[in-house]
N, C-alpha and C positions, 0 to 999 in steps of 0.2 A: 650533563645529560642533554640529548638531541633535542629537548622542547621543556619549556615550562612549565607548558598545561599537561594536565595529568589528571586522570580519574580520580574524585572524590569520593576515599573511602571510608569506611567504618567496620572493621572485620571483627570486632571482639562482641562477644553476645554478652548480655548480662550474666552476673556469678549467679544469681537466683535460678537462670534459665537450665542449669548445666548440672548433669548427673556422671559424674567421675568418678572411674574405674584403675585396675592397673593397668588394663591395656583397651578400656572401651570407652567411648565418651558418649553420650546423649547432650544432645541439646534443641531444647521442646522450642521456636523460634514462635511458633503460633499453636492455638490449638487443633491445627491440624495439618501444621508442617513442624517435620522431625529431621535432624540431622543424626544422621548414626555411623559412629567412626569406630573401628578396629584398627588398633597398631603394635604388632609383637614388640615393637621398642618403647611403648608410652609412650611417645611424642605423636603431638596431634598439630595439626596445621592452625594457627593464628593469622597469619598472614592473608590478604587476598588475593585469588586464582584469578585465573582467564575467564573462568566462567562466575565468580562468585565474589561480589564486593561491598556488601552489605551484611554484617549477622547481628546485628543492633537490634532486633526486634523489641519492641516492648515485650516483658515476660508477662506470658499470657498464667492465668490460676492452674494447675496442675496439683495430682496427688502421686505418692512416689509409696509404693511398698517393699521391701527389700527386706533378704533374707542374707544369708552367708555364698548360696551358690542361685540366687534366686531375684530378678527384679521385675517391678511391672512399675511401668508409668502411666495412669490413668488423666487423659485431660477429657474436655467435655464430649470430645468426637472421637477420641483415637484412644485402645487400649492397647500400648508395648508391652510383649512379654517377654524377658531373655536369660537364658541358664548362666551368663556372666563367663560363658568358654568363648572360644573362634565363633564369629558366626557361623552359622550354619541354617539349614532349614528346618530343621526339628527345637533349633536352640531359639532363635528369634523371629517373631512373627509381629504384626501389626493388623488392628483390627479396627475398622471403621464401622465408626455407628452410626443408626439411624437413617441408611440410607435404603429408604423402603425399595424393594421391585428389583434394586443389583443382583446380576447373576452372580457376583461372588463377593464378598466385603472382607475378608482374613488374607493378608499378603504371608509368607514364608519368607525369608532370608532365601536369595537364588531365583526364585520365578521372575520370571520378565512379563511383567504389565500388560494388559492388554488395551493399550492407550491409544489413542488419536490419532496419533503420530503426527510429525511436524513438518520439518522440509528436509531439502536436498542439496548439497555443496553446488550443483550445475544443472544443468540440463547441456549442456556440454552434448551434441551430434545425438543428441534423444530425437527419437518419431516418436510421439504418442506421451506414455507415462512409465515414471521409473518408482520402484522404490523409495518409500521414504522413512524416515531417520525419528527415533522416538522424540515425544511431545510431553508435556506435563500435564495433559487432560483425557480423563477417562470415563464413559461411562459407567465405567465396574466401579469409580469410585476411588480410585487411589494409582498414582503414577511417581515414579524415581526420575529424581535430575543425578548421574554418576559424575561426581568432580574427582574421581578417584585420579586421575591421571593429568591433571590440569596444573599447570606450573604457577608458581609464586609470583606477585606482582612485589618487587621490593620497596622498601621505602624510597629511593629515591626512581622509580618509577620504570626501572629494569627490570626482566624477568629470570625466574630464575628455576632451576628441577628444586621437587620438595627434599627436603633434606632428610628425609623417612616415608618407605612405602606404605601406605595404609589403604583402607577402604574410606571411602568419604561419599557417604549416600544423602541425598534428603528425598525425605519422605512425602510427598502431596497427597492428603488425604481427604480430599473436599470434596466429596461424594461429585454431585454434579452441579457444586456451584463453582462452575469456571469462570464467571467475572473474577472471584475472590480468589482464586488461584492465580488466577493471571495477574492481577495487583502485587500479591504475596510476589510470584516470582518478579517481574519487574523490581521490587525493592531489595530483594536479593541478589539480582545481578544485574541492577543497573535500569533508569527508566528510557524509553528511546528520545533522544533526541529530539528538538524542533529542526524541523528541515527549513531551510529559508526560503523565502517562496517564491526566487525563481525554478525551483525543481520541482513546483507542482504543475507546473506547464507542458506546452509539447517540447519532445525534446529532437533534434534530426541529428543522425547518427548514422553514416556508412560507410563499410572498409571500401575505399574504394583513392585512389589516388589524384584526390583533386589538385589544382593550383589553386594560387589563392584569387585568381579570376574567374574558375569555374565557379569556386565557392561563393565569389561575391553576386556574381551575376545568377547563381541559385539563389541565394539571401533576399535579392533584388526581386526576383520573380513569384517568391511565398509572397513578399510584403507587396506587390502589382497585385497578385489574387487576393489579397488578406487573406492569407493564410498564418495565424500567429506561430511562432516558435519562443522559444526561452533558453533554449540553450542549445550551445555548439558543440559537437559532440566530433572532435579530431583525432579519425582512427590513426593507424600504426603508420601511414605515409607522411605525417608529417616531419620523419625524422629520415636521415639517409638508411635506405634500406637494403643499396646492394654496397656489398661490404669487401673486403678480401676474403676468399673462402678459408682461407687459411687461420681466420679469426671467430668462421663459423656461420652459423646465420644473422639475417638482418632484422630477428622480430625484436633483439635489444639494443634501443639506440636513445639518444640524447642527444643529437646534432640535427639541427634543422637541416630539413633539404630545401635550400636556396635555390634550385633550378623551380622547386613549385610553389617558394615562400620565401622570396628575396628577401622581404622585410618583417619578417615576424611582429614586432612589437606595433609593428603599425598596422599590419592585419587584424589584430586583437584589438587594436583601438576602434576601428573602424567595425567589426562587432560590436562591440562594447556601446559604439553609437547607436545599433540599430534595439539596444535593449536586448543585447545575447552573451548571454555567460560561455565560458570558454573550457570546455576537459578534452587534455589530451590524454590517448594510450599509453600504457605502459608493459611493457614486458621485462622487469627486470633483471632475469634470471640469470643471464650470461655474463653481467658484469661490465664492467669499460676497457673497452677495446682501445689500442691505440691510435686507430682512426678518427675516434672522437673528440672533440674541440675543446671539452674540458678535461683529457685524460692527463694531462700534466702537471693542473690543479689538483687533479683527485691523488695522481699520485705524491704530491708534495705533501698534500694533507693528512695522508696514512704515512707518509713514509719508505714509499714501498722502490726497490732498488727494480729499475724497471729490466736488467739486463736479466737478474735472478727471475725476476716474474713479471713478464713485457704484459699480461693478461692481469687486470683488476678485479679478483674473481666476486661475486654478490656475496655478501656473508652478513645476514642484517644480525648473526648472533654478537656481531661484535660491535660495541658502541662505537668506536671508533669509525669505524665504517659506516655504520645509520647515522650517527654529524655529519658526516662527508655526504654522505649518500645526498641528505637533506639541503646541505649550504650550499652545496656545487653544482648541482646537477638538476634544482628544483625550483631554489627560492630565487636564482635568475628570470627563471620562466614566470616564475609567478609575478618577480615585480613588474614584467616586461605585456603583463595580461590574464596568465591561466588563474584561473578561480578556483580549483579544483580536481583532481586527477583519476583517473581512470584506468583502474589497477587492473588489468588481464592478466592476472598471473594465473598458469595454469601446469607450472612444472613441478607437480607433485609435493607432498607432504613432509617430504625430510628435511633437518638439518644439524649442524653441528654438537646441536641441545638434543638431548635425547626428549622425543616424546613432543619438541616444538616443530607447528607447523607455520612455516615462513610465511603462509597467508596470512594467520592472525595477528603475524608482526607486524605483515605491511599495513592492515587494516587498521589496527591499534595507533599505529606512530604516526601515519600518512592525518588521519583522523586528528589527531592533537597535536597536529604539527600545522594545520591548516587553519587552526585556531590562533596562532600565533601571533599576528596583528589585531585583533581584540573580535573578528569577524565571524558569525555563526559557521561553524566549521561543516564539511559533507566531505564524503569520498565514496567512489564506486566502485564496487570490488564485488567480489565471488563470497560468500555465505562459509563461514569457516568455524559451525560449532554453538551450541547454546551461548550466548552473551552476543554474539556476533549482530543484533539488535542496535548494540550502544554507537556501531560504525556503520549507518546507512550511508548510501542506499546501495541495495542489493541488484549485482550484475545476475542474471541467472544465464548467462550462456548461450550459446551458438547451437538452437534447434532447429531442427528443418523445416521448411515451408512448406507444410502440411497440413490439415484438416486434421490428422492428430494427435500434432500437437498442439493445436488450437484448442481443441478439445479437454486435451490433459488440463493447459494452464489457469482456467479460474477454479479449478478446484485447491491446484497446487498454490495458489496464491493466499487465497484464501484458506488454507490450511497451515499454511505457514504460522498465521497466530498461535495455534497450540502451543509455539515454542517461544512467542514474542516477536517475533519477524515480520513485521508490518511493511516494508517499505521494498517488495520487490520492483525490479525493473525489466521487463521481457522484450527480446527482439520481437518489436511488434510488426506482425504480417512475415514471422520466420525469418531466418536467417541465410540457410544454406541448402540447394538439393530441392527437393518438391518440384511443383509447374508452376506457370505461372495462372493464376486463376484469378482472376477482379474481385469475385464474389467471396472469397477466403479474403485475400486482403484486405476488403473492406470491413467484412464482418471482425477481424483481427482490431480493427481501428476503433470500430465501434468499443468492445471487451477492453481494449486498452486508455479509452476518454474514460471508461469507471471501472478505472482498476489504478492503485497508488501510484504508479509512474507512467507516460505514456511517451514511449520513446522508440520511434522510428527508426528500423535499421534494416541492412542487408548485407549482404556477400560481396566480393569483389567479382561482379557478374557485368557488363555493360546492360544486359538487359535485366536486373532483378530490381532498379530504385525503386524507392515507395513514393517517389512522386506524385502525389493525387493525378496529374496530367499524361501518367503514362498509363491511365486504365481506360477503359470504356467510359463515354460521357455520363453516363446514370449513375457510374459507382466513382468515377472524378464528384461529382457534385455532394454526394453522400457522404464520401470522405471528408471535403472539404467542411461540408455544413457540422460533420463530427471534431472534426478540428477546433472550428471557434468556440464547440460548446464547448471544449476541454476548461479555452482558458477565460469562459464564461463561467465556470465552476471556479473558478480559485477560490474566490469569497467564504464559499462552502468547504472547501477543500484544506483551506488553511487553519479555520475555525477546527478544522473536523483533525488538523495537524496538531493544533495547542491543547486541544481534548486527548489525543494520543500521546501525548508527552506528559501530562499531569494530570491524568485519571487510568493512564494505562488500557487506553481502547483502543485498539488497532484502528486505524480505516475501511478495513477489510476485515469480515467474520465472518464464521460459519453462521449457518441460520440455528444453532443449536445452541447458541451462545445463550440466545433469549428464552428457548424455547428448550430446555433441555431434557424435561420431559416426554416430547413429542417424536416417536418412533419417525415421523415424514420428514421432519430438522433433519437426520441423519443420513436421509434419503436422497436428498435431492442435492449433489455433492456438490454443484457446479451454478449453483444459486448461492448469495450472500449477501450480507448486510453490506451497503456502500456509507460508511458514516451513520449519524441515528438518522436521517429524515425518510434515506432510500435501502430499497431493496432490488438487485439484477439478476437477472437471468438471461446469461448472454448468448446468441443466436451461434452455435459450433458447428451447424449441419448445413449442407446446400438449400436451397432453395424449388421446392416441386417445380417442375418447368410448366404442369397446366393448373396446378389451381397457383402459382407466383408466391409463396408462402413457404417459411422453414417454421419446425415443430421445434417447441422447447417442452419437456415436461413440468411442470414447477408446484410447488406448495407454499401458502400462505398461511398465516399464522392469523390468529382472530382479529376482528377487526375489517373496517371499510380500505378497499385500494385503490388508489387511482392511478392508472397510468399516467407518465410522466410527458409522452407526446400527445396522446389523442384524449386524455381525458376519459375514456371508459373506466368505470367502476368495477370491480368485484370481490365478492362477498371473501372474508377469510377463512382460515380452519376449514380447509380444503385443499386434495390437490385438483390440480387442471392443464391444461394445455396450451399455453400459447400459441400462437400464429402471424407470423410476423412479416411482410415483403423486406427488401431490403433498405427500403427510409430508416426501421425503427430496430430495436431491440425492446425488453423487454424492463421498463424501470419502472417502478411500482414506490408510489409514496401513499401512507397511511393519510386516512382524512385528518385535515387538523394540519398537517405538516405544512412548513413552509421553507424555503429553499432559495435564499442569497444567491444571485448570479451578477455578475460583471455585464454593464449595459454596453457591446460593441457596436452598438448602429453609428458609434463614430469608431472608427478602427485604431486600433492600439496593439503594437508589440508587447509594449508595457506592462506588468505584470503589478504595479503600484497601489495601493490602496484605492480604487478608485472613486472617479466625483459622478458617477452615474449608476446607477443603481436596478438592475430588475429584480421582483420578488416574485416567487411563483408561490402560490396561496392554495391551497387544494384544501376546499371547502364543506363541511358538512359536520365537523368536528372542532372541538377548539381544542388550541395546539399555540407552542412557542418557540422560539428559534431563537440564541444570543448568537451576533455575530460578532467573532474579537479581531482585531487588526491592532499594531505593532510597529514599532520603528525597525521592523525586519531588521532583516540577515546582519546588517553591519554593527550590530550592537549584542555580539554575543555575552549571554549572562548578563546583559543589562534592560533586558526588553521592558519594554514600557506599553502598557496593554489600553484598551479603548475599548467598550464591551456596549455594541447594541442591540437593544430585545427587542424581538417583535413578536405580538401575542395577537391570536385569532380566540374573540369569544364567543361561540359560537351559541346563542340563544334565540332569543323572540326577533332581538335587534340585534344581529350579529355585527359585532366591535372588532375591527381593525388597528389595532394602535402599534405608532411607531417612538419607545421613549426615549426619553433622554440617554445620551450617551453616557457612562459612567468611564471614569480612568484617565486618563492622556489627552485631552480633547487635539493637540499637536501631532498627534500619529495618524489624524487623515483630514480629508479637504475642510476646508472652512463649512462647508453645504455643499450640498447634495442633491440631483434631480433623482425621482424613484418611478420608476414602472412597474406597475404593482398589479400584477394579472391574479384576481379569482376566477381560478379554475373552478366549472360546471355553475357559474351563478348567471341567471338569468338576467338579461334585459333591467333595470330596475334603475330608480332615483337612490342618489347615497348622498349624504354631506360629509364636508370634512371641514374638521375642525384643526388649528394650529394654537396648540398654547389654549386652550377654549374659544378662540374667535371664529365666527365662521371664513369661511376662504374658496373661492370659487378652485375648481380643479377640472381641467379637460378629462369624461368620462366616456370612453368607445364601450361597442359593443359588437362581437362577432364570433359565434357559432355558438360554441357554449366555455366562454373567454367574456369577463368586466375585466375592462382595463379602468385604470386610473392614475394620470402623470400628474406627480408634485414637482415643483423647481424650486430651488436654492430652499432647501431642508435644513436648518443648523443642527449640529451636534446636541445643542441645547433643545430643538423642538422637542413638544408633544405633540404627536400626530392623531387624530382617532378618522380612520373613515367608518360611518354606520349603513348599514347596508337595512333597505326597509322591509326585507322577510328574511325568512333561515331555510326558501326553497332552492335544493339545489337541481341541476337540469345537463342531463347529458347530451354532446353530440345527437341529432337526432339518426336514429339508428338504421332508419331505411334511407338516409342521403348515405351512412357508412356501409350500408349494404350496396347502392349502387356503388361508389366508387370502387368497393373490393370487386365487386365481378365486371366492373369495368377492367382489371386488371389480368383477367383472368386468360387463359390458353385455352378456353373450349369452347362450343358450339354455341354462335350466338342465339338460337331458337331455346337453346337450353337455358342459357343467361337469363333471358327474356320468360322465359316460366318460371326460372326461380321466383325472379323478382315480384311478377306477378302473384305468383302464388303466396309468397311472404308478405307482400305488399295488404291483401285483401283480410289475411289471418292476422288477427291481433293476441289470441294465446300461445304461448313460449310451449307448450307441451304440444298442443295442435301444430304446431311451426316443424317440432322435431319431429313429430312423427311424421308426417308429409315429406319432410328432409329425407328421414330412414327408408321411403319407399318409393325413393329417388335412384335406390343404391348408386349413389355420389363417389368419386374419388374420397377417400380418407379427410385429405389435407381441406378441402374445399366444402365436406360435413363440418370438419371440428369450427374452421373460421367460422361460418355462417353462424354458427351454436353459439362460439363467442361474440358475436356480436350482439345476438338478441338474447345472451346468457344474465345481462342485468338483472339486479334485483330491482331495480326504479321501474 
């Protein structure tokens, strides 16, 4: 077989679980997931699918009633009923209980779901939003996964068509508890992966035909601005791309072009120095040409009489050819530098296998074949079908640089979980086509720092890089300032990886996820959970040209919010409006939260566990954060985890503690400096104790920000800092009123009465009415209203 590693399965369900038929099968998996199979020949599928590689379930209690042409299977949530003929829609039916306020709770045999829906194989030359593809979450309460048509995984780790046409359903019947749905399928077809954490980073990525001294002297000039990157993203020019026409096009290649990469191996090295992972393009489709440098290997290793067939055609249905594919043509490059591959396949769904789609082969083998050397495996590829989860990360395609497509993608990102699909990757700031506009790109950068992958790309345009240096100064500095936060979030981002991997919690969710009762969760499609501590709503529309401000609509779930830039509060279980210039978007942490970032005031490409530490603290609630770190990526299947808490208690004497590390104390620094910023806490005396002794600690103060630095922290400390009240103090509201209409496009005489008049009124309801009979621009009413909109 082309690889050793291979998906760990478990396909047989318990015998207790399983109601057998002469031609139907049940099998109750949970009490409220059902598998329901029809096969005119009796034989039913044991083996694992493409999509399905788990039916181990523990057998949940059920009751079974049955007659001669008559069955119902009763569990605590779900009642089957089935005449024991063909399915049909009058023969079997599924009913979920208990699920108050659903518009329909009885499924028929035939009806199609009115579910979530999930994601999309591309965005492949999309403006705006496309259709998308069923999900296994529904408010009505009940949703199907079809494995009807999903091929065999064999025992030795080949695929293969089923050996009998059947129907093959399961049943999701979890009213609107979509965490337990989401778990339930994750263990059914697989949980996602840890990503290794240089891919939680920036990533730079453009088709565009560099040498390897443009490249180094671009590499050179992120790392003169600090500007971090993580990985190197080598589109299709790395390979010769003008070919004999006679042999076709040049988008399938495997031979370095040495006029722009005399030295490959040493290229890679020279990355590799600066702390940058390496994927190159692929377009497999065409095969090995005989222009190609290993096409005389490839042919000696198939065999192939090159006079009968001078043309190496792609055929991944045949092992023979996936070894070869693999040992000639890949693990060269790999030992020579690439880390990873970048599957652009995009020529269609057929192949020799009926019913297989060549993506999921490449996904599948690329994927376990990358694991090879014992090292956490990734590959980038294009979305090819429920399970397509287990082979992150997700390429979504060549969209246009647009406003609507910018628009479409946090919804489509974040809906992607319905299906398990957590780890998209978007051409961020567009790909192809559109204008060029600063203020879209930027806003594209911002959505992309909190959103699962943030990977900078463009066309083969001279004018289209996303260089931060090629925009207007205002939106160069924004970008940039966006940038460092990305890889100031790792901390957060990786913790928030290893929670996605063994609790089955996307990074990204709908806001319905928490809240699935609440008609406004559904509402507001383009807001989402980022991890548990935050929530975003990210800026898709221009910017007003006189009051400097874009509208977001947004809803908050109960509870206190803090903004994550400015520190303003507001009330939850509401919707409202944001108003944003173009410094911020809109990220929102619950009080209590606290939120692990990477301390860059000393610059680092490095993506490593770090020995410098900021905490953002968002004060007025107590709240807890474990942060986990790992002997990463190079220790797949053996990771060795290091787990530390930090808890805010929030009382009389509000208590900061930082404990003792538990796990691995060898998976990161000896000690550790911390910058530990409480948000909105005033001015004030605090102690801090180490271990119980006291310890002097430099404490600033500035706007409505306590900072407090500790140096060399051991893994072993206990940290408490006490704070000596539980008042907490926002930005004062009329220095955040001058600065906004210092910003502003309009009449300074008008400016100057605002202010005045806001200035002298201290009631919020006398503020708006006086506002209301201003008749004000829109944009330039709602800001003002948020500013003085506090509940404090």
């Amino acid at each position: 077989m082309i690889t050793k590693e291979r998906l760990t399965t478990n396909p047989i369900s318990p015998a207790q679980s399983i109601i057998l038929g002469e031609k139907y099968r049940f099998t109750v998996l949970t009490s409220r997931l059902i598998r329901l199979e029809y096969s005119d020949s009796g034989k039913f599928e044991d083996l694992p699918t493409q999509i399905v590689i788990n039916r181990d379930f523990q057998a949940p209690e059920f009751e079974v009633y049955e007659t001669a042409d008559y069955l119902e299977i009763q569990t605590g949530e779900l009642l089957l009923k089935y005449d024991k003929k063909e399915f049909s829609g009058k023969g079997l039916s599924v009913h979920v209980n208990d699920i108050s306020g659903v518009y329909m709770k009885t499924w028929h045999y035939g009806e199609v779901p009115k579910d979530l829906r999930g994601t999309a194989r591309t965005l492949d030359d999309v403006n705006g939003a496309l259709p998308l593809e069923p999900g296994i979450l529904s408010k009505e309460g009940y949703a199907l996964l079809d494995d009807s048509k999903s091929l065999e995984i064999t025992e030795d780790g080949w695929i293969s068509p089923r050996t009998t046409k059947a129907t093959d359903l399961y049943f999701f019947g979890y009213g609107r508890d979509y965490g337990q749905a989401l778990k339930d399928f994750y263990y059914l077809t697989g949980a996602m992966p840890l990503l290794p954490r240089f891919a939680l980073g920036n990533w730079w990525s453009r088709y565009h035909p560099y040498s390897e001294q443009d490249y180094k002297t671009l590499m050179t000039e992120f790392k003169r601005k600090e500007i971090p990157f993580s990985v190197s993203v080598i589109d299709m020019d790395w390979h010769v791309t003008k070919i004999d026409p006679k042999y076709g096009s040049g988008w399938t290649g495997y031979t370095w072009n040495k006029e722009l990469f005399p030295d490959p191996k040493a290229f890679m090295s020279w990355l590799r120095e600066q702390n940058l992972k390496v994927t190159l393009n692929l377009h497999p489709a065409d095969g090995i040409r005989p222009s190609e440098e290993m096409y005389d290997e490839m042919k000696a290793a198939l065999g192939i009489d090159p006079e009968r067939y001078p043309m190496i055609p792609f055929d991944f249905t045949d092992p023979k050819f996936a070894e070869a594919y693999f040992k000639v043509l890949h693990h060269p490059n790999e030992e020579n530098g690439v880390d990873f591959w970048w599957i652009d396949w995009q020529q269609g769904s057929h192949s020799k296998i009926e019913g297989l789609d060549p993506l999921w082969m490449l996904n599948h083998y690329h994927y376990f074949d990358n694991a090879k050397h014992g090292k956490r495996p990734l590959t980038f590829s294009r979305y090819a079908g429920p399970g397509s989860h287990r082979y992150p990360i997700g390429f979504s395609g060549d969209t246009h640089a647009t406003w609507e497509s910018l628009r479409f993608q946090p919804y489509f990102t974040a809906n992607a979980s319905n299906i398990g699909y957590g780890w998209w990757s978007h051409d961020i700031g567009g790909h192809m086509l559109g204008i060029k506009d600063d203020e879209m790109v930027t806003r594209w950068i911002q959505f992309g720092v909190f959103s699962p992958i943030n990977r900078l790309h463009s066309s083969d345009n001279i004018f289209s890089g996303k260089e931060p240096w090629n925009y207007a100064p205002p939106y160069e500095q924004v970008m940039e300032r966006f940038l460092r936060l990305r890889h100031q979030l790792i901390p957060y981002l990786y913790s928030m990886n290893k929670r996605a991997h063994e609790e089955g919690e996307p990074i990204v969710a709908p806001m319905y996820y928490d809240n699935p009762w609440s008609d406004d969760a559904y509402q507001y499609r383009n807001q989402y959970y980022f991890g548990t501590q935050l929530i975003v709503a990210p800026i898709t529309d221009p910017v007003d040209k006189r009051s400097q401000v874009a509208a977001v609509n947004a809803w908050l779930p109960e509870g206190e919010w803090v903004d994550f830039f400015t520190g303003q509060i507001y009330s939850g279980n509401t919707r409202l409006t944001f108003y944003r210039g173009i410094n911020e978007i809109p990220v929102l942490a619950k009080m209590g939260s606290i939120v692990p970032l990477a301390d860059l005031s000393a610059f680092t490409n490095a993506i490593h566990n770090p020995s410098q530490l900021e905490l953002r603290v968002f004060a007025g609630a107590s709240g807890e954060f474990t942060m986990w770190e790992d002997n990463n990526e190079e220790e797949y299947g053996k990771e060795s985890w290091l787990a530390t808490r930090y808890q805010l208690s929030w009382n009389e004497r509000p208590v900061f503690t930082i404990h003792p590390a538990e796990g691995d104390q060898t998976v990161s620094p000896a000690s550790r400096d911390y910058r530990i910023i409480f948000v909105n806490v005033p001015e004030q005396m605090v102690t801090v104790t180490v271990n119980g002794e006291p310890v002097e600690a430099p404490c600033s103060w500035s706007d409505h920000e306590l900072v407090v630095q500790l140096k060399d922290v051991t893994n072993t400390d206990k940290v408490q800092i006490t704070l000596k009240h539980p008042h907490i103090e926002e930005q004062d509201k009329l220095k955040r009123l001058y600065d906004y209409l210092n910003t502003t496009q309009i009449e300074f005489n008008l400016k100057l009465e605002l202010f005045h008049m806001l200035s002298t009124e201290t009631s919020f309801s006398k503020r708006v009415r006086n506002l209301e009979g201003r008749q004000l621009d829109g944009p330039i009413f709602g800001k003002i209203v948020e500013i003085f909109g506090s509940t404090l």
